[in-house]
VODRENKOL-41503 format. One record per residue: y, z, x of N, C-alpha, C, O, CB in turn; residue in three letters. Coordinates in steps of 0.1 Angstrom, whole numbers, plus 5000, padded with zeros to 4 digits. Glycine has a CB too. Layout:
<atoms>
YZXYZXYZXYZXYZXala ...
</atoms>
This chain:
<atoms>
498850005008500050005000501350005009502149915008500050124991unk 501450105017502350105029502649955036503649885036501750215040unk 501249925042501349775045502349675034503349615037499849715045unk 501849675026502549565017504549575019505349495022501949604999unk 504449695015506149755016506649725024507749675023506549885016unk 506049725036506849675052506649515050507649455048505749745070unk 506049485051505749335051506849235041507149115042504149315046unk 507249335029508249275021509049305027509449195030508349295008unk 510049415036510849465043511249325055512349285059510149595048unk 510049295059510549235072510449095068511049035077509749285085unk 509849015058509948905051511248895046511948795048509048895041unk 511648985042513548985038514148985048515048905048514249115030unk 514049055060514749065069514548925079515248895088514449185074unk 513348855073513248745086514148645076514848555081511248675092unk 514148655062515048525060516748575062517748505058514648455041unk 516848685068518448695070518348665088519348685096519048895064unk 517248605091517748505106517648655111518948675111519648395107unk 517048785117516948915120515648815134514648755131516349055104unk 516248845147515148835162513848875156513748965147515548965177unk 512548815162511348835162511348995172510349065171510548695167unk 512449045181512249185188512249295179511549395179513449225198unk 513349235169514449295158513249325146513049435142515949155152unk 512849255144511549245131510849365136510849475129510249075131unk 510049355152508849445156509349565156508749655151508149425171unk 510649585160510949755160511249795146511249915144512349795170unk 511449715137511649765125510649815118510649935116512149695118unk 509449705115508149745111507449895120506749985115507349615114unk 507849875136507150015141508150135131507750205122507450035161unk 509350115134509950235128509550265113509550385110511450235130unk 509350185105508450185091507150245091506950325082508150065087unk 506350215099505350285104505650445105505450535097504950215118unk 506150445113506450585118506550665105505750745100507850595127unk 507750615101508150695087506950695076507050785067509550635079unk 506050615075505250605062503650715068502650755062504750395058unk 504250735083503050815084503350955080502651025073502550815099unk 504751015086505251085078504951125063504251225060506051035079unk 505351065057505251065045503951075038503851135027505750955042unk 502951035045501651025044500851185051499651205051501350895052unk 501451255054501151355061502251495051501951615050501651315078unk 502951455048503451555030502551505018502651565007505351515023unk 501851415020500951395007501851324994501751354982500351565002unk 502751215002503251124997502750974994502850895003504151135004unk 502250924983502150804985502650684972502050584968500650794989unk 503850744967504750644964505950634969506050724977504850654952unk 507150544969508150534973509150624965510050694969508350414974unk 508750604948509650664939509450794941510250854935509450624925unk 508650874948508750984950509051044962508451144965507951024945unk 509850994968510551014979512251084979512951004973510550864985unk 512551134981513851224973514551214983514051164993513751394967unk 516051284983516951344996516251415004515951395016518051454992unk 515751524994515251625000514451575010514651605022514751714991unk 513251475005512551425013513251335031512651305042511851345002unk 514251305026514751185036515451305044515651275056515951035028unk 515851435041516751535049515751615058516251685067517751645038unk 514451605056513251635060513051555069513351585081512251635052unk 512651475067512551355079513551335091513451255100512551235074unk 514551415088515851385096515451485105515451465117517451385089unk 515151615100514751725105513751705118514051735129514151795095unk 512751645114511351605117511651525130511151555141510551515104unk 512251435129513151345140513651405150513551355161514251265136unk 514651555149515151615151514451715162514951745173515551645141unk 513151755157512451825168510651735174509851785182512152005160unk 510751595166509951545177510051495185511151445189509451495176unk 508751505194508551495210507651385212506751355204507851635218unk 508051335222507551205226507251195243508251175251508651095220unk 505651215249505851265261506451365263507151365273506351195268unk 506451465255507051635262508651585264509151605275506151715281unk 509251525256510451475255511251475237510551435228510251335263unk 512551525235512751535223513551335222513951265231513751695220unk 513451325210514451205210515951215210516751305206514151135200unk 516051085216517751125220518351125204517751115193518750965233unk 519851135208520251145195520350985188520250965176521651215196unk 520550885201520850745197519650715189519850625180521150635209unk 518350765190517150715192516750765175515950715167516150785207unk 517750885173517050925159518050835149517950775138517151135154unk 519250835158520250765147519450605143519350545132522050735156unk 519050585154518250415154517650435141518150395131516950355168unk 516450485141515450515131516050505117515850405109514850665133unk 517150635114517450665103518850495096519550485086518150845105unk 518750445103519550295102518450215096518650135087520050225117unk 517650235100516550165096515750155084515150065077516050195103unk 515850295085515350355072516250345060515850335048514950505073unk 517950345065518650345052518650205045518550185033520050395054unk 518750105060518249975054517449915044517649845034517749935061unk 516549955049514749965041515149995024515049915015513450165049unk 515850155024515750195008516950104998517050084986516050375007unk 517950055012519149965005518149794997518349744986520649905020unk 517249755007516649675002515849724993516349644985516149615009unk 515349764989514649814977515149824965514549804954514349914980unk 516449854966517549874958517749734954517449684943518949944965unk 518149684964518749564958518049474951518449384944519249504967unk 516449504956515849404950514949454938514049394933515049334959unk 515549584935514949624921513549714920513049754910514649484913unk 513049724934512249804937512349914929511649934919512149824949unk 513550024935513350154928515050134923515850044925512750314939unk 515250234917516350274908517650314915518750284911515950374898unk 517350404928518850464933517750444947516750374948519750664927unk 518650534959518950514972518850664979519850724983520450434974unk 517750714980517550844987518550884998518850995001516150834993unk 518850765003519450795019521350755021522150735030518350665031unk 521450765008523150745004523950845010525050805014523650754987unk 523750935013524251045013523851095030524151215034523751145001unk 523451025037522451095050523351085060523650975065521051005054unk 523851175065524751165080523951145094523151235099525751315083unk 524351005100523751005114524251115122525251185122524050885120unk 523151115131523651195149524451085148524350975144522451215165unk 525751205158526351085168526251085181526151185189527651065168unk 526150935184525650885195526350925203527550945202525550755196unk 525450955214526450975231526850785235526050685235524951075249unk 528050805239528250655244528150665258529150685265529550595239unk 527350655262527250595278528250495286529050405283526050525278unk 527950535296529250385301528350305308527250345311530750425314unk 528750175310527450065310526950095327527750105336528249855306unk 525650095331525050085338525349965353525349845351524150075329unk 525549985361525449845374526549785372526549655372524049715372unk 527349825371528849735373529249705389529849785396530149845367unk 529049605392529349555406530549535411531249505402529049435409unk 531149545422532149555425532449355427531449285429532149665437unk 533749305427534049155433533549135442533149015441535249115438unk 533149215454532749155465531149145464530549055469533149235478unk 530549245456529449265456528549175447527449135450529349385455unk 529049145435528748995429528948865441528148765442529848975415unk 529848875447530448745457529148705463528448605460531648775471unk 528748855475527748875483526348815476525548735480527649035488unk 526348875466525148815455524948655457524048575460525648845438unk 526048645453525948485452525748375459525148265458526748445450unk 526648465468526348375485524848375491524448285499527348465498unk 523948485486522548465490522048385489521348345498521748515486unk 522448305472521348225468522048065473522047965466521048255449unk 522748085486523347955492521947845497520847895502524348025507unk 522047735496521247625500520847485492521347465481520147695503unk 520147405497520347255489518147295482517847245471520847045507unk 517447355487515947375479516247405466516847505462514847515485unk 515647265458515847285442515547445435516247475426514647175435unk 514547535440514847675436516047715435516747735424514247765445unk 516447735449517347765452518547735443519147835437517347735462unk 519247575439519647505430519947615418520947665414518747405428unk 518947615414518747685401519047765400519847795391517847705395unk 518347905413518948055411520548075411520948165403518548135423unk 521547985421522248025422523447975409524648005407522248005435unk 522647895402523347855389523547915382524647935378522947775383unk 521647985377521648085368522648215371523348265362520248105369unk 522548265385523648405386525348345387526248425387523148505404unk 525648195389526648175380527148155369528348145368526748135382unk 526448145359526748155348526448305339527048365330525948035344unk 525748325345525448495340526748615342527048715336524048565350unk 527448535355529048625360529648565352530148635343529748615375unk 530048385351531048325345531148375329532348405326530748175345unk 530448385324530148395309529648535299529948565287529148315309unk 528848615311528448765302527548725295527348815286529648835293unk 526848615293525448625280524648725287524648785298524348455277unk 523848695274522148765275521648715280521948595282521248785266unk 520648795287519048725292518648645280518648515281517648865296unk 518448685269517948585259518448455260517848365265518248625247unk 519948455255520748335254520548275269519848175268522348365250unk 520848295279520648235288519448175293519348115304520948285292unk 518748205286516848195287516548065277515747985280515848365277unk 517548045264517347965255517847885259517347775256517547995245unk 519147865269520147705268519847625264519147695256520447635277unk 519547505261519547365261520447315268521447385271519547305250unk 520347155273520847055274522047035270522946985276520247005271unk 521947065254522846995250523747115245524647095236522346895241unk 523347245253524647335246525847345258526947415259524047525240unk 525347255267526647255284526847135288526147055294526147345300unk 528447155282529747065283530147045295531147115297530847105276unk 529846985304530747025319531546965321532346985331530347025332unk 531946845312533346735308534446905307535346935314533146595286unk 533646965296534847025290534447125297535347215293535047035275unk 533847185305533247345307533247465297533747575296534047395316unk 532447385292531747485279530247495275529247425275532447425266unk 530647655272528847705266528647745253529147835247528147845273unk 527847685250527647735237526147775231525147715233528247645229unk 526347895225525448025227525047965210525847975201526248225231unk 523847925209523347905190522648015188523248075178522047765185unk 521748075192521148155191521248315198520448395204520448095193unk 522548325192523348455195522448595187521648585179525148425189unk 523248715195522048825185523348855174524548875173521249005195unk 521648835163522248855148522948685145523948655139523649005147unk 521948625152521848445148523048435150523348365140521348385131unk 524348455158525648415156525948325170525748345182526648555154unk 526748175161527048075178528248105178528948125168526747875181unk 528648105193529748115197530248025211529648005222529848255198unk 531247985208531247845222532147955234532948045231532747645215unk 531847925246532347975261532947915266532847795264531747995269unk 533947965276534447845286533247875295532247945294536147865294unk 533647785302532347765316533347775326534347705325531147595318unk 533147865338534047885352533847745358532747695358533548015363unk 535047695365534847565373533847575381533047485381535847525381unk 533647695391532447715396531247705393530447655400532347775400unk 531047765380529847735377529347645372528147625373529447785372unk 530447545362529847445362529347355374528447265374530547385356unk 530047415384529747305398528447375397528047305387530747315417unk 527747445399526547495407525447445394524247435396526647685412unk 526147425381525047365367525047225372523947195375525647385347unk 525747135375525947015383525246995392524546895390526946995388unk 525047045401524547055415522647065405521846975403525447225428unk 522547215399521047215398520747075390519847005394520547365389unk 521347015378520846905372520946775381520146685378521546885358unk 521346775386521146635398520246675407519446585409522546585408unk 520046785414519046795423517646895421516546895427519846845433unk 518446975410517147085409516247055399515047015402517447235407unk 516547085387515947065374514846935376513646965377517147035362unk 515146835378514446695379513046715386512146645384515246595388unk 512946825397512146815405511046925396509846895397512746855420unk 511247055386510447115378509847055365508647065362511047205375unk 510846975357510446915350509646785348510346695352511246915346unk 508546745344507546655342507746595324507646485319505846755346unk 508046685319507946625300509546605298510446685298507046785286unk 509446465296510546475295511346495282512546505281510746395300unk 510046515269511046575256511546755260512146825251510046575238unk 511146805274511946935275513346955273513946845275511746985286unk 513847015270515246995268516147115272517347125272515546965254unk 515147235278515647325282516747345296516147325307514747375281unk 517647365297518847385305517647475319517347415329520347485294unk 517447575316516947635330515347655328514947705317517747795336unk 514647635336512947615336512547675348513247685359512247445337unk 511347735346509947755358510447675367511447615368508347695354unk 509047695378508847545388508247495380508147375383508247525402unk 507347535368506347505365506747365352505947295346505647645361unk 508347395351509147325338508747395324508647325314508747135337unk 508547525323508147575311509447675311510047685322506547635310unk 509847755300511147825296510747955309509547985312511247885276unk 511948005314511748125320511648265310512148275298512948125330unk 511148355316510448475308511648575314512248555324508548515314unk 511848695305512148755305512248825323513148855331511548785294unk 510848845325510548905337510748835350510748885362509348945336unk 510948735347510848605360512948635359513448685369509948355351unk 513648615350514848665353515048735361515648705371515348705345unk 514448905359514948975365514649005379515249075387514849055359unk 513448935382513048925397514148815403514548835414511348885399unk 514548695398515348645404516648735410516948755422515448535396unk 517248785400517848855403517648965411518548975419518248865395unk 516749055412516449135426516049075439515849145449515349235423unk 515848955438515248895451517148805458517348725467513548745444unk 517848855451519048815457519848915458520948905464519548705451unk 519449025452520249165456519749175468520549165477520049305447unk 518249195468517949215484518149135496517949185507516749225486unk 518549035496519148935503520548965506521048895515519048825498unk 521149035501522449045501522249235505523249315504523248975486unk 521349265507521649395512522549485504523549545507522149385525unk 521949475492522949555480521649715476520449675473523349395459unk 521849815477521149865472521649945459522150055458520849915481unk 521249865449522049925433520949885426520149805430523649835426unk 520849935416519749915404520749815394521649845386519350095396unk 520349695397520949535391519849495386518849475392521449415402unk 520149475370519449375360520249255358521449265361519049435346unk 519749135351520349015343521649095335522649025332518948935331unk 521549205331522349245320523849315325524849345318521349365312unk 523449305340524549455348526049315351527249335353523349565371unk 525149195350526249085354527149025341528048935341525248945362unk 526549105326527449105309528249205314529449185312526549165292unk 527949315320528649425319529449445330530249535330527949535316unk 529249335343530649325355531449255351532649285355530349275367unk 531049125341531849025336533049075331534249065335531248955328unk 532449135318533449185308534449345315535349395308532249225293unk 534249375327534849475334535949415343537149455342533949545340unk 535649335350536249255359537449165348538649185348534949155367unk 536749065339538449025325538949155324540049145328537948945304unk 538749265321539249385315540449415328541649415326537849515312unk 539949425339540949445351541549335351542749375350540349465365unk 541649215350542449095350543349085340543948975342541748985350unk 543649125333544349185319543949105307544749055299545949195320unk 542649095307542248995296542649055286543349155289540848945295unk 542449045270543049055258540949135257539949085262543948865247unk 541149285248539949355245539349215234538149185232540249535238unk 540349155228539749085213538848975225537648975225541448975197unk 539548895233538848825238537548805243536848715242539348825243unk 537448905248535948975255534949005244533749005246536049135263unk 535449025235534749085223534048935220532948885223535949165208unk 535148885215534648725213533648675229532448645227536448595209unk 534148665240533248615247531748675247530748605247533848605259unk 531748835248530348895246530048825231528948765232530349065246unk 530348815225529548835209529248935208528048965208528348775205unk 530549065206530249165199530549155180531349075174531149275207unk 529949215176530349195160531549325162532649295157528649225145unk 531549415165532849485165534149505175533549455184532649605164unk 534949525178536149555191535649715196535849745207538249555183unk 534849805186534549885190533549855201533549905212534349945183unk 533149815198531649815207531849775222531249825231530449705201unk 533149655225533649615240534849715240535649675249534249425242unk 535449825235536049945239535550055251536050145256536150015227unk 534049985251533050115260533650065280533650115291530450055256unk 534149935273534449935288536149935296536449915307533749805293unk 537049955281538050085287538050185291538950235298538750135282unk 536450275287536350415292535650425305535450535312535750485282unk 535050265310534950215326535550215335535250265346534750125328unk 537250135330538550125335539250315340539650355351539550035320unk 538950375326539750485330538550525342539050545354540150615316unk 537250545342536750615351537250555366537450625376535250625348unk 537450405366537750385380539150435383539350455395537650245384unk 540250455372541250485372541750635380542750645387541350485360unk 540550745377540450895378539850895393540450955402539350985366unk 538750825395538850795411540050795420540550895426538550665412unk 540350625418541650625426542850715425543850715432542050515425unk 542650775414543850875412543851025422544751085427543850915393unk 542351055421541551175427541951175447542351255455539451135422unk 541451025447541550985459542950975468543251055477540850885457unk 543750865465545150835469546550925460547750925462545250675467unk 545850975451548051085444548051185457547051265458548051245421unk 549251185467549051295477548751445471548251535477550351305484unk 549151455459549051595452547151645448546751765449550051565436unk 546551555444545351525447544351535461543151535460545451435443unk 545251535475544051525486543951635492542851675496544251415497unk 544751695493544651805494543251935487542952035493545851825490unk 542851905478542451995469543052075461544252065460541752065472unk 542552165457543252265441542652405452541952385462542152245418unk 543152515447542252645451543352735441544552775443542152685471unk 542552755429543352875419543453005425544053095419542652915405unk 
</atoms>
Protein backbone atom coordinates (compact mmCIF):
# COMPACT_ATOMS: atom_id res chain seq x y z
CA UNK A 1 0.00 0.00 0.00
CA UNK A 2 2.90 2.31 1.03
CA UNK A 3 4.52 1.35 -2.29
CA UNK A 4 1.71 2.50 -4.38
CA UNK A 5 1.58 6.12 -2.51
CA UNK A 6 5.22 6.76 -3.27
CA UNK A 7 5.08 5.75 -6.73
CA UNK A 8 2.11 8.17 -7.31
CA UNK A 9 4.34 10.78 -5.43
CA UNK A 10 7.17 10.50 -7.66
CA UNK A 11 5.08 9.93 -11.01
CA UNK A 12 3.79 13.48 -10.16
CA UNK A 13 6.90 14.67 -9.42
CA UNK A 14 8.61 13.20 -12.62
CA UNK A 15 5.98 14.96 -14.83
CA UNK A 16 6.98 18.35 -13.06
CA UNK A 17 10.59 17.70 -14.96
CA UNK A 18 12.01 16.92 -10.93
CA UNK A 19 16.23 15.08 -11.67
CA UNK A 20 16.15 11.33 -11.67
CA UNK A 21 18.82 12.23 -8.17
CA UNK A 22 15.81 14.41 -7.11
CA UNK A 23 13.09 11.47 -7.64
CA UNK A 24 15.61 8.76 -5.61
CA UNK A 25 16.02 10.89 -2.53
CA UNK A 26 12.47 11.62 -2.37
CA UNK A 27 11.14 8.12 -2.58
CA UNK A 28 14.08 7.15 0.09
CA UNK A 29 12.84 9.89 2.35
CA UNK A 30 9.14 8.36 1.82
CA UNK A 31 10.42 5.26 2.78
CA UNK A 32 11.82 6.40 5.82
CA UNK A 33 8.66 8.07 6.93
CA UNK A 34 6.18 5.18 5.98
CA UNK A 35 8.42 3.02 8.12
CA UNK A 36 7.81 5.21 10.78
CA UNK A 37 4.47 5.22 10.55
CA UNK A 38 4.42 1.61 10.24
CA UNK A 39 6.05 1.14 13.52
CA UNK A 40 3.02 3.38 15.48
CA UNK A 41 0.72 0.89 13.90
CA UNK A 42 -0.28 3.24 11.21
CA UNK A 43 -1.51 2.10 7.97
CA UNK A 44 -3.63 4.68 6.42
CA UNK A 45 -2.71 8.11 5.35
CA UNK A 46 -6.08 9.57 6.58
CA UNK A 47 -5.03 8.72 9.84
CA UNK A 48 -2.05 10.52 10.06
CA UNK A 49 -2.72 13.82 12.19
CA UNK A 50 -0.44 16.94 13.43
CA UNK A 51 -0.03 15.24 16.19
CA UNK A 52 1.34 12.49 14.25
CA UNK A 53 3.62 14.71 11.76
CA UNK A 54 4.89 16.75 15.28
CA UNK A 55 6.02 13.16 16.30
CA UNK A 56 7.93 12.53 13.53
CA UNK A 57 9.60 15.76 13.75
CA UNK A 58 10.52 14.68 17.18
CA UNK A 59 11.71 11.28 16.04
CA UNK A 60 14.04 13.06 13.39
CA UNK A 61 15.12 15.14 16.14
CA UNK A 62 16.85 12.37 18.24
CA UNK A 63 17.71 9.93 15.36
CA UNK A 64 21.03 8.51 14.92
CA UNK A 65 22.58 7.47 11.99
CA UNK A 66 26.13 5.79 12.62
CA UNK A 67 26.17 7.02 16.30
CA UNK A 68 25.54 10.41 14.73
CA UNK A 69 22.33 12.72 15.28
CA UNK A 70 21.04 14.39 12.03
CA UNK A 71 22.04 17.69 11.18
CA UNK A 72 19.53 20.24 11.36
CA UNK A 73 19.68 20.85 7.37
CA UNK A 74 19.21 17.06 7.08
CA UNK A 75 15.86 16.99 9.22
CA UNK A 76 14.72 20.22 7.60
CA UNK A 77 15.36 18.25 4.07
CA UNK A 78 13.05 15.38 5.11
CA UNK A 79 10.26 17.44 6.57
CA UNK A 80 10.19 19.47 2.92
CA UNK A 81 9.61 16.52 1.61
CA UNK A 82 7.16 15.26 3.50
CA UNK A 83 5.23 18.57 3.44
CA UNK A 84 5.44 18.22 -0.34
CA UNK A 85 4.09 14.68 -0.37
CA UNK A 86 0.83 15.69 1.86
CA UNK A 87 0.48 19.07 -0.44
CA UNK A 88 0.18 16.59 -3.28
CA UNK A 89 -2.27 14.62 -1.91
CA UNK A 90 -4.21 17.53 -1.29
CA UNK A 91 -4.19 18.71 -4.35
CA UNK A 92 -5.00 15.75 -5.97
CA UNK A 93 -7.91 14.91 -3.81
CA UNK A 94 -6.29 12.17 -1.99
CA UNK A 95 -7.25 13.30 1.48
CA UNK A 96 -9.22 16.32 2.66
CA UNK A 97 -6.71 18.80 4.62
CA UNK A 98 -2.80 18.89 5.07
CA UNK A 99 -1.31 17.45 8.37
CA UNK A 100 1.87 19.41 7.92
CA UNK A 101 0.43 23.14 7.35
CA UNK A 102 1.34 24.24 10.45
CA UNK A 103 4.98 22.42 10.86
CA UNK A 104 8.03 24.73 11.62
CA UNK A 105 11.37 23.73 10.00
CA UNK A 106 14.86 23.61 11.91
CA UNK A 107 16.82 26.30 10.81
CA UNK A 108 19.48 25.59 8.76
CA UNK A 109 23.12 26.41 9.66
CA UNK A 110 24.38 28.16 6.54
CA UNK A 111 27.77 27.21 5.91
CA UNK A 112 30.12 29.18 3.82
CA UNK A 113 30.99 27.43 0.58
CA UNK A 114 33.78 25.01 0.78
CA UNK A 115 37.38 25.38 -1.59
CA UNK A 116 37.33 28.79 -2.66
CA UNK A 117 40.63 29.35 -4.54
CA UNK A 118 42.49 32.07 -4.55
CA UNK A 119 43.32 34.04 -8.49
CA UNK A 120 46.52 32.67 -8.45
CA UNK A 121 45.64 29.36 -7.41
CA UNK A 122 42.95 28.69 -10.05
CA UNK A 123 45.70 30.38 -12.63
CA UNK A 124 48.35 27.68 -11.31
CA UNK A 125 45.54 25.09 -11.90
CA UNK A 126 45.22 25.94 -15.24
CA UNK A 127 48.47 26.32 -16.29
CA UNK A 128 48.98 22.47 -15.39
CA UNK A 129 46.78 21.35 -17.79
CA UNK A 130 49.22 23.30 -20.46
CA UNK A 131 50.01 21.20 -23.79
CA UNK A 132 48.90 20.30 -27.48
CA UNK A 133 47.92 15.86 -26.27
CA UNK A 134 44.22 15.76 -27.21
CA UNK A 135 43.60 14.75 -23.26
CA UNK A 136 45.17 17.29 -22.38
CA UNK A 137 43.00 19.63 -24.97
CA UNK A 138 40.07 18.68 -23.22
CA UNK A 139 41.11 18.93 -19.55
CA UNK A 140 42.23 22.20 -19.84
CA UNK A 141 38.93 23.30 -21.55
CA UNK A 142 36.84 21.58 -19.25
CA UNK A 143 38.60 23.57 -16.01
CA UNK A 144 38.04 26.56 -18.31
CA UNK A 145 34.82 26.68 -18.55
CA UNK A 146 33.99 25.44 -15.08
CA UNK A 147 36.01 28.97 -13.83
CA UNK A 148 34.45 30.96 -16.82
CA UNK A 149 30.92 30.07 -16.06
CA UNK A 150 30.25 28.43 -12.44
CA UNK A 151 28.04 25.42 -13.82
CA UNK A 152 27.49 22.13 -12.37
CA UNK A 153 29.21 19.02 -12.76
CA UNK A 154 25.91 17.89 -14.20
CA UNK A 155 25.43 20.73 -16.67
CA UNK A 156 28.75 20.57 -17.67
CA UNK A 157 28.66 16.77 -18.09
CA UNK A 158 25.51 17.28 -20.37
CA UNK A 159 26.77 20.06 -23.01
CA UNK A 160 26.14 19.47 -26.40
CA UNK A 161 27.37 20.79 -29.46
CA UNK A 162 25.01 22.77 -30.06
CA UNK A 163 24.56 24.61 -26.73
CA UNK A 164 28.37 26.62 -27.48
CA UNK A 165 28.31 29.65 -29.45
CA UNK A 166 31.93 30.75 -29.81
CA UNK A 167 30.80 33.31 -32.70
CA UNK A 168 29.01 34.77 -29.83
CA UNK A 169 30.71 33.25 -26.64
CA UNK A 170 27.93 31.75 -25.24
CA UNK A 171 26.59 28.78 -22.99
CA UNK A 172 23.72 27.61 -22.68
CA UNK A 173 22.67 25.36 -19.81
CA UNK A 174 19.00 23.26 -21.02
CA UNK A 175 19.13 21.11 -18.47
CA UNK A 176 19.53 23.31 -15.53
CA UNK A 177 18.47 22.05 -11.85
CA UNK A 178 14.81 22.17 -11.52
CA UNK A 179 14.79 21.78 -15.60
CA UNK A 180 15.61 25.61 -15.90
CA UNK A 181 17.83 26.95 -19.29
CA UNK A 182 19.69 29.73 -18.87
CA UNK A 183 22.18 31.25 -21.58
CA UNK A 184 26.06 32.32 -20.34
CA UNK A 185 28.60 34.40 -21.59
CA UNK A 186 31.60 32.27 -22.37
CA UNK A 187 35.21 34.04 -21.22
CA UNK A 188 37.32 34.77 -24.37
CA UNK A 189 39.65 32.36 -22.93
CA UNK A 190 37.69 29.76 -22.71
CA UNK A 191 36.18 29.80 -25.64
CA UNK A 192 39.83 29.69 -27.02
CA UNK A 193 40.72 26.51 -25.14
CA UNK A 194 36.71 24.95 -26.35
CA UNK A 195 38.30 25.87 -29.89
CA UNK A 196 41.51 24.50 -29.52
CA UNK A 197 39.80 21.01 -27.89
CA UNK A 198 37.17 20.79 -31.02
CA UNK A 199 39.78 21.14 -33.68
CA UNK A 200 42.32 19.03 -32.05
CA UNK A 201 40.95 17.08 -29.22
CA UNK A 202 37.42 15.88 -29.43
CA UNK A 203 37.94 14.35 -33.09
CA UNK A 204 40.49 12.09 -31.86
CA UNK A 205 37.82 10.43 -28.92
CA UNK A 206 34.96 10.43 -30.89
CA UNK A 207 34.23 7.46 -33.52
CA UNK A 208 30.04 7.86 -33.77
CA UNK A 209 29.47 10.48 -35.27
CA UNK A 210 25.63 11.04 -34.26
CA UNK A 211 27.47 11.90 -30.72
CA UNK A 212 26.84 15.23 -30.06
CA UNK A 213 28.19 15.64 -26.85
CA UNK A 214 30.46 18.76 -26.23
CA UNK A 215 33.03 16.85 -23.72
CA UNK A 216 33.62 12.87 -23.90
CA UNK A 217 35.78 9.92 -22.53
CA UNK A 218 38.75 8.84 -24.63
CA UNK A 219 36.45 6.32 -25.00
CA UNK A 220 33.81 9.13 -26.81
CA UNK A 221 31.09 8.13 -24.31
CA UNK A 222 29.62 11.07 -21.78
CA UNK A 223 32.01 11.70 -18.82
CA UNK A 224 30.83 10.37 -15.34
CA UNK A 225 30.45 12.08 -12.47
CA UNK A 226 33.69 10.55 -10.99
CA UNK A 227 35.97 10.83 -14.05
CA UNK A 228 35.30 14.78 -13.42
CA UNK A 229 36.54 14.86 -10.26
CA UNK A 230 39.68 13.04 -10.79
CA UNK A 231 40.37 15.26 -13.63
CA UNK A 232 40.31 17.84 -11.55
CA UNK A 233 42.57 16.39 -8.65
CA UNK A 234 45.06 15.21 -11.14
CA UNK A 235 45.73 18.97 -11.95
CA UNK A 236 45.59 20.20 -8.37
CA UNK A 237 48.44 17.88 -7.89
CA UNK A 238 50.33 19.12 -10.69
CA UNK A 239 50.13 22.38 -9.58
CA UNK A 240 51.23 21.55 -6.11
CA UNK A 241 47.99 22.93 -4.51
CA UNK A 242 47.22 21.14 -1.38
CA UNK A 243 43.31 22.00 -0.84
CA UNK A 244 40.41 19.73 -0.85
CA UNK A 245 39.09 20.88 -4.70
CA UNK A 246 36.04 19.35 -6.33
CA UNK A 247 34.29 20.29 -9.90
CA UNK A 248 31.98 22.26 -7.58
CA UNK A 249 34.75 24.46 -5.52
CA UNK A 250 35.44 26.18 -9.18
CA UNK A 251 30.91 27.43 -8.98
CA UNK A 252 31.89 28.62 -5.77
CA UNK A 253 35.46 30.55 -6.78
CA UNK A 254 33.62 31.81 -9.79
CA UNK A 255 30.80 33.36 -8.21
CA UNK A 256 33.35 34.82 -5.33
CA UNK A 257 35.88 36.22 -7.54
CA UNK A 258 32.55 38.38 -9.84
CA UNK A 259 31.51 39.21 -6.23
CA UNK A 260 35.12 40.89 -5.62
CA UNK A 261 35.02 42.44 -9.11
CA UNK A 262 31.92 44.25 -8.18
CA UNK A 263 29.62 42.23 -10.11
CA UNK A 264 25.80 43.02 -9.49
CA UNK A 265 24.51 39.89 -6.54
CA UNK A 266 21.27 39.70 -9.21
CA UNK A 267 23.82 38.85 -11.76
CA UNK A 268 25.48 35.86 -10.28
CA UNK A 269 22.28 34.72 -9.19
CA UNK A 270 21.25 34.60 -12.81
CA UNK A 271 24.69 33.22 -13.95
CA UNK A 272 24.58 30.33 -11.15
CA UNK A 273 20.92 29.49 -11.67
CA UNK A 274 19.92 30.23 -8.39
CA UNK A 275 16.01 30.25 -8.13
CA UNK A 276 16.52 32.85 -5.15
CA UNK A 277 19.07 36.14 -4.53
CA UNK A 278 19.04 34.47 -1.24
CA UNK A 279 20.74 31.61 -1.86
CA UNK A 280 23.99 33.62 -3.94
CA UNK A 281 23.91 36.04 -0.58
CA UNK A 282 25.97 32.99 1.06
CA UNK A 283 28.79 34.44 -0.70
CA UNK A 284 28.73 38.04 0.82
CA UNK A 285 29.18 36.33 4.06
CA UNK A 286 32.58 34.88 2.10
CA UNK A 287 33.50 38.54 1.17
CA UNK A 288 33.01 39.68 4.82
CA UNK A 289 35.10 36.67 6.12
CA UNK A 290 38.03 37.75 3.79
CA UNK A 291 37.16 41.21 4.85
CA UNK A 292 37.84 40.42 8.95
CA UNK A 293 41.05 38.77 7.86
CA UNK A 294 42.60 41.56 6.24
CA UNK A 295 41.15 43.83 8.67
CA UNK A 296 42.69 41.49 11.69
CA UNK A 297 45.87 41.47 9.85
CA UNK A 298 46.91 45.06 8.35
CA UNK A 299 44.43 47.98 10.79
CA UNK A 300 47.66 49.03 12.92
CA UNK A 301 45.20 48.97 15.86
CA UNK A 302 44.70 45.31 15.24
CA UNK A 303 48.59 44.02 15.16
CA UNK A 304 49.39 44.57 18.05
CA UNK A 305 46.86 42.38 19.93
CA UNK A 306 44.13 43.20 22.62
CA UNK A 307 45.09 42.22 26.40
CA UNK A 308 41.94 43.35 28.73
Amino acid sequence: MWDLWRDRFVAYMRRKDYSLRTLKDYSLTLRFFFLFLADLGIDRLSNVTKEVVHEYQTHLFYYERKGKRLSFSSQATRLIVLRTFFRFLVREEYLPYDPTSDIELPRRKKNLPRGIMSVKEVFRILDAAEGEKPLTLRDRAILEVLYSTGIRNTELRCLSLFDVDLSERQLRIRDGKGRKERLLPLGEVAAHHVSRYLKDGRPHFVTDPSCTLLFVSIHGRQINSSNLVWIVKKYLKKARIDKYITPHCFRHTCASHLLKGKADLRHIQEMLGHASVHTTQIYTKVELSDLKEVHGRCHPREKKGFTP
